[in-house]
KOLKOLTOR-656170 format. One record per residue: z, y, x of N, C-alpha, C in turn. Coordinates in steps of 0.2 Angstrom, whole numbers. Example, Ala and Ser with C-alpha at 12.3 -4.5 7.8 and 13.67 -1.06 7.14 Angstrom:
BEGIN
ATOM; 39; -28; 66; 39; -22; 62; 39; -16; 66
ATOM; 35; -11; 64; 36; -5; 68; 39; 0; 64
//
This chain:
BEGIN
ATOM; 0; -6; 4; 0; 0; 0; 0; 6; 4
ATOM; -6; 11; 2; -3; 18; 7; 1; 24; 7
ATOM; 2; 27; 11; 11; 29; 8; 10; 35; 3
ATOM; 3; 37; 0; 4; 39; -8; 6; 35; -13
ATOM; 4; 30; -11; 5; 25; -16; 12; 24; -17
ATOM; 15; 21; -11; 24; 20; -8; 26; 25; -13
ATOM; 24; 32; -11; 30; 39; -13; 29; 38; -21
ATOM; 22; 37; -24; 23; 37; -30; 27; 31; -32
ATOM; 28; 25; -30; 32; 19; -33; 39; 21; -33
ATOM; 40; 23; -27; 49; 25; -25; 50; 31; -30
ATOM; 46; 37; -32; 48; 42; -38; 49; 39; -43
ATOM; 44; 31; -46; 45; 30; -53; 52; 28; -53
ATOM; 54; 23; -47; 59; 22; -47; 67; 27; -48
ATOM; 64; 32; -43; 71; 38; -46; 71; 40; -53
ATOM; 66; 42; -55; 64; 46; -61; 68; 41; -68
ATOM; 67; 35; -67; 70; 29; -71; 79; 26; -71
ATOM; 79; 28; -63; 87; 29; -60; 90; 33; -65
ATOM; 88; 41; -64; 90; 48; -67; 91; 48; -74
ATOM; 85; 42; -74; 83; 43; -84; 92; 39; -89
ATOM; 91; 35; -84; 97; 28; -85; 103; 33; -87
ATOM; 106; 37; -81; 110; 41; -80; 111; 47; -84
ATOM; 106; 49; -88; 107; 54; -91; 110; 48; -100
ATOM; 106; 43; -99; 107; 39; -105; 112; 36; -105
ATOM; 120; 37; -99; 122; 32; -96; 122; 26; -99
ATOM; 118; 22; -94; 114; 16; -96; 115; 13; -90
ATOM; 122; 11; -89; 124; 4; -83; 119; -1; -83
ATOM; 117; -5; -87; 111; -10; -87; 106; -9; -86
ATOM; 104; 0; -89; 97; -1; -86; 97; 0; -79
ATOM; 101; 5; -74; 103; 6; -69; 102; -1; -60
ATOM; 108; -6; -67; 109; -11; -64; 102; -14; -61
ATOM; 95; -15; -67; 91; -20; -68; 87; -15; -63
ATOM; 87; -9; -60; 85; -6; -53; 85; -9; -49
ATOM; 90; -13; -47; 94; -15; -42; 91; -21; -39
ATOM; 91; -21; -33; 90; -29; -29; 95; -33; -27
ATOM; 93; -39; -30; 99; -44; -30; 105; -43; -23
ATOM; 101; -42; -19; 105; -41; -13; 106; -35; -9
ATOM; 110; -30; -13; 113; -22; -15; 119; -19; -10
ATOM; 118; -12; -8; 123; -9; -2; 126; -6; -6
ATOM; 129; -5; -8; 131; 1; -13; 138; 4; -11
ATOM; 139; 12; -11; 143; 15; -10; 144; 20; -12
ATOM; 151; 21; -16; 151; 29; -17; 158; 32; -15
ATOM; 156; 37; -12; 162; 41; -7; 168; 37; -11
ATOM; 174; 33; -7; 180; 29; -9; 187; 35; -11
ATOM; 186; 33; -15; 194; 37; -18; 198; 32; -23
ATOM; 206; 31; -20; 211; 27; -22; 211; 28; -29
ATOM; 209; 34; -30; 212; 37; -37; 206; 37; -44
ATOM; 200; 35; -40; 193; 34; -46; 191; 28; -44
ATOM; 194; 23; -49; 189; 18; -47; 183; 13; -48
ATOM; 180; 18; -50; 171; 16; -49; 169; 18; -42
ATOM; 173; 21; -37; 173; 24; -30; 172; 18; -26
ATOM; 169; 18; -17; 169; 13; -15; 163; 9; -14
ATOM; 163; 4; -11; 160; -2; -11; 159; -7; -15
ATOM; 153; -9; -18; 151; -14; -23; 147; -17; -21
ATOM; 147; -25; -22; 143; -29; -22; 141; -33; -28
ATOM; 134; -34; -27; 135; -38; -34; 132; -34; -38
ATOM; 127; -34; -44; 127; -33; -50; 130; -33; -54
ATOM; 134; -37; -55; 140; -36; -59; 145; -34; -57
ATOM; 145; -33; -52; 151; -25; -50; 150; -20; -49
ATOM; 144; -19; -49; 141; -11; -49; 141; -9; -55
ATOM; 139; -15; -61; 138; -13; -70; 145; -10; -69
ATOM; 149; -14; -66; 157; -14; -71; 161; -4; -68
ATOM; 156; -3; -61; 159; 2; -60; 156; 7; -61
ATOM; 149; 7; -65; 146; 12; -69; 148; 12; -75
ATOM; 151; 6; -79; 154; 9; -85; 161; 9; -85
ATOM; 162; 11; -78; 169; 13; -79; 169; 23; -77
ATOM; 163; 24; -73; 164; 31; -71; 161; 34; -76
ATOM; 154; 29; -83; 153; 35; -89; 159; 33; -96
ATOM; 163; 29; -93; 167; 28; -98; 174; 34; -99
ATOM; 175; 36; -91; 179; 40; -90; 179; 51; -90
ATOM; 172; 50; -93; 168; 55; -93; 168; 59; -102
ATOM; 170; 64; -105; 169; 65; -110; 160; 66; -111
ATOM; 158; 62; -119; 151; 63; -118; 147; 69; -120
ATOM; 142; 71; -118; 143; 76; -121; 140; 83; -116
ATOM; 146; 83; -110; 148; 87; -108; 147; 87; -101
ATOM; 141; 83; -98; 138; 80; -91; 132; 88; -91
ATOM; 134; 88; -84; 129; 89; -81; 125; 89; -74
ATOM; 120; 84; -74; 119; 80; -70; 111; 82; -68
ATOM; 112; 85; -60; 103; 90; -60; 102; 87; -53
ATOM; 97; 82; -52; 95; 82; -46; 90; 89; -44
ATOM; 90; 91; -39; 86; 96; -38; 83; 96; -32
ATOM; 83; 93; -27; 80; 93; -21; 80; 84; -20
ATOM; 72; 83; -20; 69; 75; -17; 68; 75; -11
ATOM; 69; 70; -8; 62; 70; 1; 62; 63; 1
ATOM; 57; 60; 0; 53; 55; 3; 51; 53; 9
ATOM; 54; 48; 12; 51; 45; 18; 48; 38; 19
ATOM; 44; 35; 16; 44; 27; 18; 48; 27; 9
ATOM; 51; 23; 13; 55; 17; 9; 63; 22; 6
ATOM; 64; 27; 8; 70; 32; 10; 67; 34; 6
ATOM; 73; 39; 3; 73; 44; -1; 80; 49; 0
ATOM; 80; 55; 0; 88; 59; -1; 87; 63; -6
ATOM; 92; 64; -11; 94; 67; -18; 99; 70; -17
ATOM; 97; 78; -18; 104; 84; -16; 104; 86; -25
ATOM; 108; 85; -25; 111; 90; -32; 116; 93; -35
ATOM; 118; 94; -43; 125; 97; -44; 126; 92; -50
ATOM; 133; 90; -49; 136; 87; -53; 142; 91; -59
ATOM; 142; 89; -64; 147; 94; -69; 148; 89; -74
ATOM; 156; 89; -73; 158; 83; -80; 165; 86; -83
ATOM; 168; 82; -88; 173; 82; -91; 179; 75; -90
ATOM; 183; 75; -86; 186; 70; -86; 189; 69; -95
ATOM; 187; 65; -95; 192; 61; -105; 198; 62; -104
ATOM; 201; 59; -99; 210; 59; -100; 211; 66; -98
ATOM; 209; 70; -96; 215; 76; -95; 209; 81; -100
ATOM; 205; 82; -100; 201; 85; -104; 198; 93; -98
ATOM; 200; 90; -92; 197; 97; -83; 190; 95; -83
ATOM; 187; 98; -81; 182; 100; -81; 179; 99; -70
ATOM; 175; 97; -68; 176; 96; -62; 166; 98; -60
ATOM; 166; 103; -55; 160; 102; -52; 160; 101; -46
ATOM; 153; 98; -42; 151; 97; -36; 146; 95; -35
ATOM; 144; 99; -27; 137; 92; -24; 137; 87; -24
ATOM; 132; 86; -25; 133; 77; -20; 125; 78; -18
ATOM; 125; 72; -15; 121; 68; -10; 119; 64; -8
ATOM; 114; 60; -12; 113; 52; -13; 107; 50; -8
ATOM; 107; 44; -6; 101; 41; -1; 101; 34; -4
ATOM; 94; 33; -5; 91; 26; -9; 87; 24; -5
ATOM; 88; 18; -2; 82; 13; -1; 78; 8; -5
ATOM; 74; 9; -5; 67; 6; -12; 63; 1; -8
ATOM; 65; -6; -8; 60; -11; -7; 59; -14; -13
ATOM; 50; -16; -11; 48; -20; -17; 50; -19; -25
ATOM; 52; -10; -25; 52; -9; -33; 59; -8; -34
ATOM; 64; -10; -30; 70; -10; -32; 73; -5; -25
ATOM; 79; -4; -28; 84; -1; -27; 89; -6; -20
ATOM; 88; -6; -15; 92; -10; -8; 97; -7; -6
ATOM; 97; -3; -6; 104; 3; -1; 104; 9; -7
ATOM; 112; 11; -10; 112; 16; -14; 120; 18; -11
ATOM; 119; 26; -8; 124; 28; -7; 126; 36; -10
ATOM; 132; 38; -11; 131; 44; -13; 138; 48; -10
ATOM; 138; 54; -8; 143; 58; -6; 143; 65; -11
ATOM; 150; 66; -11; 150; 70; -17; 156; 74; -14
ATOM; 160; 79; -16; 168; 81; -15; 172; 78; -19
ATOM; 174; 71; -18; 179; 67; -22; 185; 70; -21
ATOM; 188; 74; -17; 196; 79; -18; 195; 82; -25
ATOM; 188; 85; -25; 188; 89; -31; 188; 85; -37
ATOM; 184; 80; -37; 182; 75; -45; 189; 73; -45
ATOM; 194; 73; -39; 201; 69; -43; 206; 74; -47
ATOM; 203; 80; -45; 208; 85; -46; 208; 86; -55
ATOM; 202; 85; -57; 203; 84; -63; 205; 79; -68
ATOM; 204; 73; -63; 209; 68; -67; 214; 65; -65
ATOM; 218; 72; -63; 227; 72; -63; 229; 77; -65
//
């Protein structure tokens, strides 16, 4: 394939990632995913969809625990800067949620990097200011 063709495969792929996430749709997400998945989101003791996840089924279980803990509704979620490389991608954006239990309110960047073989999702990491996400759910 040539690497037009690659950037277009790897975009349908985010575009369907982002689509899920606005749907929060753990399943669709998951079915992204390649069976054999890195997955990482900045670790915090205090959020635990935070962390390392292996597995499909642990990655569902910690997507529907981080849209579970989110009032719905009240997300805002903007990727706004893509770069394509190969197989690579990075996703700069703004995050804006509602924690449920306390009813704060929490914004921030983050910074996701995906690796895309063969249509799927292999490496998914994402940094964000998790001091801040927690400070709303206490």
């Amino acid at each position: 394939m040539n690497k037009q063709g690659q950037t277009k495969d790897l975009q349908a792929v985010l575009n369907s990632f982002y689509q899920n996430v606005g749907e929060k749709n753990a399943e669709g997400m998951v079915a992204l995913c390649a069976e054999q998945i890195d997955w990482y989101i900045a670790k915090s003791d205090f959020l635990p969809w935070t962390g390392k996840r292996k597995g499909k089924a642990d990655i569902k279980e910690a997507l529907n625990l981080l849209f579970n803990a989110h009032l719905d509704g009240e997300d805002q979620f903007e990727p706004d800067h893509i770069f394509i490389d190969g197989q690579e991608a990075a996703v700069f954006g703004f995050a804006s949620r509602v924690a449920k239990a306390t009813g704060k309110r929490f914004s921030t960047q983050f910074c996701q990097r995906f690796t895309i073989e063969d249509g799927k999702i292999s490496k998914f990491l994402m940094l964000e200011d998790t001091p801040q996400v927690e400070k709303a759910f206490k």
